[in-house]
N, C-alpha and C positions, 0 to 999 in steps of 0.2 A: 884495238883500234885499227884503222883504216890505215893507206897511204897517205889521206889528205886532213890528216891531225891539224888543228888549226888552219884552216884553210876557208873555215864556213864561216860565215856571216854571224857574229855573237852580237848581242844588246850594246857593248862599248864599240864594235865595228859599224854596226849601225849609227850609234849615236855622232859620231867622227863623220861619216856618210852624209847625216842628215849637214851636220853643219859645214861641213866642204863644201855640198851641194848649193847650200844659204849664201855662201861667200862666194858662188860660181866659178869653185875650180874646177879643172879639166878633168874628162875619165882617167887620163895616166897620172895626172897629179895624184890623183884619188887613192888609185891603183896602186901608186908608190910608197905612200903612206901608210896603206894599208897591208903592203905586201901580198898585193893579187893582182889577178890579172886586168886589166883596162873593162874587157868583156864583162868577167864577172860582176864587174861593179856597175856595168851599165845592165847587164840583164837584173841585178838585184833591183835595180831603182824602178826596171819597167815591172817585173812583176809583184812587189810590194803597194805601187802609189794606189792612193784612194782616192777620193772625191771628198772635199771637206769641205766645201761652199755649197750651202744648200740652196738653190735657186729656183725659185715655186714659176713655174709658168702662169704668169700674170693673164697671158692671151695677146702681150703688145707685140705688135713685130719689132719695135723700136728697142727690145731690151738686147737683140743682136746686132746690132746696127754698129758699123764703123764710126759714123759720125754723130750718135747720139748726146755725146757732149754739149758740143755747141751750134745741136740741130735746131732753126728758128723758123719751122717750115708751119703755118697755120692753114687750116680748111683741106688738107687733103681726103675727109671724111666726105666732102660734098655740102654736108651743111653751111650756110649761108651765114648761119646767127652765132656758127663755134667762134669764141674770142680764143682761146687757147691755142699753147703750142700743141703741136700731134706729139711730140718728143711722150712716152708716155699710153698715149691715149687708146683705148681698148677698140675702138671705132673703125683706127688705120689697119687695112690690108694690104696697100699698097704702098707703095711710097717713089716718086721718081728717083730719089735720091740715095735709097738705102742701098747698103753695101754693107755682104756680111764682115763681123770682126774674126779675124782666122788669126789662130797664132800657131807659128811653127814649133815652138818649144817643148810641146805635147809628141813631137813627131820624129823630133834627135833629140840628143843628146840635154839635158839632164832627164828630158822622160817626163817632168813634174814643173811646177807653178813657185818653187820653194826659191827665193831670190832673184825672182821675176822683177822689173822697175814696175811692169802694169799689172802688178798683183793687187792692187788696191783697189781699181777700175774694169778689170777682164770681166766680161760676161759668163766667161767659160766658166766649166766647174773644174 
């Protein structure tokens, strides 16, 4: 064996990972616990995550939208007779209103969507 004899990333190091991650503790938290370095734990998390929300492109602009919520905007299609919210509607290209949804979390530190509050609601995948 090597220098770095336990030192790798095993199925119960991950497992601990995954659930630190859930409970949003720190990379040195992590780190500590785990007996590695802050780094390693964060580069495990960037090159392991996956995509698990499958999210079919519908064709709305509305499904990235900031304020798709409690979007109440009707007729931006042009049509006269649309009774409908746009919020949805295959029709909108445009919208005055729309504002992409970005989240930083994907971009530091945990890397992943795992004990996100807007994990339930995110467009992102």
């Amino acid at each position: 064996m090597g220098k770095n004899k336990g030192k790798q990333f095993n199925i119960e190091k991950r497992a601990t990972l995954s659930r630190m991650v859930a409970k949003g503790n720190k990379a040195k938290e992590i780190g500590d616990a785990l007996g590695m370095d802050p780094t390693s734990v964060s580069r495990e998390l960037k090159r392991n995550r996956t995509k698990t929300k499958e999210t079919e492109n519908d064709g709305t602009l509305c499904r990235s939208c900031l304020h798709k919520r409690g979007c109440t905007i009707k007729k931006v299609c042009g049509s006269l007779s649309c009774s409908q919210r746009c919020n949805g509607c295959k029709a909108v290209a445009k919208c005055r209103k729309y504002a992409e949804f970005a989240c930083n979390r994907l971009n530091r530190f945990p890397f992943v969507c795992n004990g996100c509050p807007k994990e339930g609601y995110c467009p992102l995948e």
